[in-house]
C-alpha positions as CSV (number, residue, x, y, z in Angstrom):
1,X,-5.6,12.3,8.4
2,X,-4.7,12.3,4.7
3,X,-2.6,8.9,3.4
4,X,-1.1,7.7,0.3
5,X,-0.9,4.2,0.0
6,X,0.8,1.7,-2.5
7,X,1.9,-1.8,-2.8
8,X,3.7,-4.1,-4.6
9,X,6.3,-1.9,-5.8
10,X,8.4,-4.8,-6.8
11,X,11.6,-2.9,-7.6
12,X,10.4,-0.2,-9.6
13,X,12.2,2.8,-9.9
14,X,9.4,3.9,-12.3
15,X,6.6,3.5,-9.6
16,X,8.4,5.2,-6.9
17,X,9.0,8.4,-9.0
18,X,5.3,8.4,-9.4
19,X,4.6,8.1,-5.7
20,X,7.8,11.2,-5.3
21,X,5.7,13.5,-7.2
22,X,2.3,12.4,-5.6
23,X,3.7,12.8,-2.2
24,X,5.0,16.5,-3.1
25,X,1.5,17.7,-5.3
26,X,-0.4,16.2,-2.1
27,X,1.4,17.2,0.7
28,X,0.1,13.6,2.9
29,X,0.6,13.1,6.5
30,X,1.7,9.5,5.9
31,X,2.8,7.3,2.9
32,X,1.7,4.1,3.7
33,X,3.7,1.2,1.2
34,X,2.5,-2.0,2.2
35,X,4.9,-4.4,1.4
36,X,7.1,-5.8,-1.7
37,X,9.1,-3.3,-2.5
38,X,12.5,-3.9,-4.0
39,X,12.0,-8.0,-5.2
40,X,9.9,-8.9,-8.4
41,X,9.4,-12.1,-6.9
42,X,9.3,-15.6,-8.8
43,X,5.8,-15.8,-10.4
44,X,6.2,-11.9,-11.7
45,X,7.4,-10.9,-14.5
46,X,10.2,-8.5,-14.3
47,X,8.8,-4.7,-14.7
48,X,10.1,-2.6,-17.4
49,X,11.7,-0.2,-14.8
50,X,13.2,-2.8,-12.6
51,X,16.1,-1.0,-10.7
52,X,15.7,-1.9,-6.9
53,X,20.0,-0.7,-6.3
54,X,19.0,2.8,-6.7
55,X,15.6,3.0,-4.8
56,X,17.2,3.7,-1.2
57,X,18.4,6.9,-1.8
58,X,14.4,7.6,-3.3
59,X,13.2,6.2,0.1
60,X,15.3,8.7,2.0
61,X,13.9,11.5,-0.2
62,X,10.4,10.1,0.0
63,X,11.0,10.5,3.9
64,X,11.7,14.3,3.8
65,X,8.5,15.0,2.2
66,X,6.6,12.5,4.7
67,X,6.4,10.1,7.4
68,X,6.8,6.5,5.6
69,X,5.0,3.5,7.3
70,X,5.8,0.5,5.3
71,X,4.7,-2.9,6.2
72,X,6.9,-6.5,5.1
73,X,5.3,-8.5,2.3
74,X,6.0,-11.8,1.2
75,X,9.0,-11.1,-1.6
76,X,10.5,-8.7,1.2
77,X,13.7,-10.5,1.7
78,X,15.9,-10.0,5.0
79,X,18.5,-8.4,3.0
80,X,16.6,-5.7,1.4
81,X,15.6,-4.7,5.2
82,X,19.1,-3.9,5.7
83,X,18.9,-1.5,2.9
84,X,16.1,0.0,3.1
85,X,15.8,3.7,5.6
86,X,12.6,2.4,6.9
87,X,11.6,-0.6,9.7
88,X,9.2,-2.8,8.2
89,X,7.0,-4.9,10.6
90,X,4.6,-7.9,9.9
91,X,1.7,-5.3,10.3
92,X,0.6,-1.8,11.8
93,X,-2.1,0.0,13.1
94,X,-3.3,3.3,12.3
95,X,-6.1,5.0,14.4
96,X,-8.4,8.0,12.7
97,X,-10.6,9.1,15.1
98,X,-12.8,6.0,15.8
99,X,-11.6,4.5,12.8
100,X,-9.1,1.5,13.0
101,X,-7.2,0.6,10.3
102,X,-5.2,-2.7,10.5
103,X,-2.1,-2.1,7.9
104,X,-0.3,-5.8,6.8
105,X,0.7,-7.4,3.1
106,X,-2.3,-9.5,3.2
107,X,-0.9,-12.9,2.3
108,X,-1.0,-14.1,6.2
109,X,-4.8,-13.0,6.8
110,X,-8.0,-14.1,4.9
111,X,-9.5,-12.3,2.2
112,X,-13.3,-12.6,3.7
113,X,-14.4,-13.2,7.1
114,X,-14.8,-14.7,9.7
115,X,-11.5,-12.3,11.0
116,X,-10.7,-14.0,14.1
117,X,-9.3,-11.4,17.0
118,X,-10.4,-8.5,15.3
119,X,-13.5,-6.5,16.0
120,X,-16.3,-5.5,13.6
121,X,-15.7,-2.3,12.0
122,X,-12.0,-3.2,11.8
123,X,-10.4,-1.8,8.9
124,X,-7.8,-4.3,6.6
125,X,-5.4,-2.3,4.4
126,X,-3.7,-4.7,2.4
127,X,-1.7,-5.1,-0.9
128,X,-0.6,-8.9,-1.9
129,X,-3.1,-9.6,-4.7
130,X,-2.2,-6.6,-6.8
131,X,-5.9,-6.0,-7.4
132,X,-7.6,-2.9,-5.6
133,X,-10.6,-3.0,-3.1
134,X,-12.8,-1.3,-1.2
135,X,-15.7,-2.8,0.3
136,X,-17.5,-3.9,3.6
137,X,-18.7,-7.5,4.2
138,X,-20.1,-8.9,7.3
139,X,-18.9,-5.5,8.9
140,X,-15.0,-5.4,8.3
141,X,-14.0,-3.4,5.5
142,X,-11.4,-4.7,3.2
143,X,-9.2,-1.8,1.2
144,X,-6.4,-2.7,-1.3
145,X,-4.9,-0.3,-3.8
146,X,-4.2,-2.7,-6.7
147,X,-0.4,-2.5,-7.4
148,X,1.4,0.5,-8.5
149,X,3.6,-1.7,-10.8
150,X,2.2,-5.0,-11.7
151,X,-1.8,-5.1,-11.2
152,X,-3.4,-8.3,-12.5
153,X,-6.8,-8.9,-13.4
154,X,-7.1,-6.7,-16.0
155,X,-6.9,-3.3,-13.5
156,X,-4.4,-0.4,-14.4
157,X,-1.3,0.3,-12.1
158,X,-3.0,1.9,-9.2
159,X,-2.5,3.8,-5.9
160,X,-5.4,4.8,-3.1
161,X,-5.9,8.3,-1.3
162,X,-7.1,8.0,2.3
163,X,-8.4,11.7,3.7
164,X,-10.5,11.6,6.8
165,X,-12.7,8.5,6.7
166,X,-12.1,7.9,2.6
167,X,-10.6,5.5,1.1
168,X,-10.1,5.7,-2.8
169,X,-8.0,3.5,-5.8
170,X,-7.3,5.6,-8.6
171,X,-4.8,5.0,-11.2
172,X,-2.1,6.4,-12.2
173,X,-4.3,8.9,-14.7
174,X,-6.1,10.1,-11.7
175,X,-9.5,7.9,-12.5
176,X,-11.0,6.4,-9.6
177,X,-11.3,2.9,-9.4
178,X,-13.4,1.8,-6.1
179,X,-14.4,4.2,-3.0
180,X,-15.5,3.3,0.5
181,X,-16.2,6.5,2.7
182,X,-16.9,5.6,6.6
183,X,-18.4,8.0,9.1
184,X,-15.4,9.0,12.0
């Protein structure tokens, strides 16, 4: 299974052109866009491309080239689910052979374990903190591709690549940024 995944958007018409031309040159089974995607939210500053009115119709195009899953994040408000083409649930799981991954914005779940309910080898996608991730600690692994608009921490604007069992940040140059491959 081949997935490209972004988060934090936050109403970038800029970003989601990007992830249009990504999803056409690699052709992924999924685009996974988990969570804040048309709001800037309070504490960010307002990106340069800010234009959230006309990213609907970009969604629906984004939807002919592949199958969207897009999880709710915490600057997701009720009206912009009623615009956008896609549902978009607390969280979602994807299954790769015997790899799980649990898909969610992050900011309801801890950062480090203990992971209460979930098993080891569990797998948490998340965006929220707009800096990218890939690493296993006490047996969970913990994956975040940064944010495609507004990354913090002094990391580029990035975007990760899943494709059978790897998961890889790059940015927006194609440079990778952190790597965690797991057997399936």
């Amino acid at each position: 299974m081949r997935m490209l995944i972004a988060s934090d958007l936050h109403g970038s018409s800029e970003s989601l052109d990007f992830l249009l031309a990504k999803t056409g040159e690699l052709k992924p089974d999924h685009v996974v866009l988990l969570g804040d995607i048309l709001y800037h939210g309070p504490r960010n500053r307002l990106p340069a491309s800010y234009g959230p009115g006309g990213m609907p119709d970009k969604f629906r195009s984004l939807m002919d080239m592949a199958s969207v899953i897009a999880v709710r994040g915490n600057c997701d408000a009720e009206v912009d689910l009623f615009v956008l083409p896609f549902p978009m649930p607390e969280s979602a799981w994807m299954v790769d052979g015997n790899i799980e991954i649990y898909a969610s914005h992050g900011h309801r779940i801890p950062e480090m374990p203990p992971m209460p309910g979930f098993a080891a080898g569990t797998v948490f996608l998340r965006g929220h903190t707009h800096v990218p991730r890939a690493e296993e600690i006490d047996g969970y692994h913990f994956w975040n591709p940064g944010s495609i608009t507004l990354p913090k921490q002094g990391y580029p604007r990035s975007y990760a690549l899943y494709d059978n069992g790897c998961f890889t940040v790059l940015d927006l140059e194609g440079a990778v940024i952190a790597q965690e491959a797991l057997g399936s």
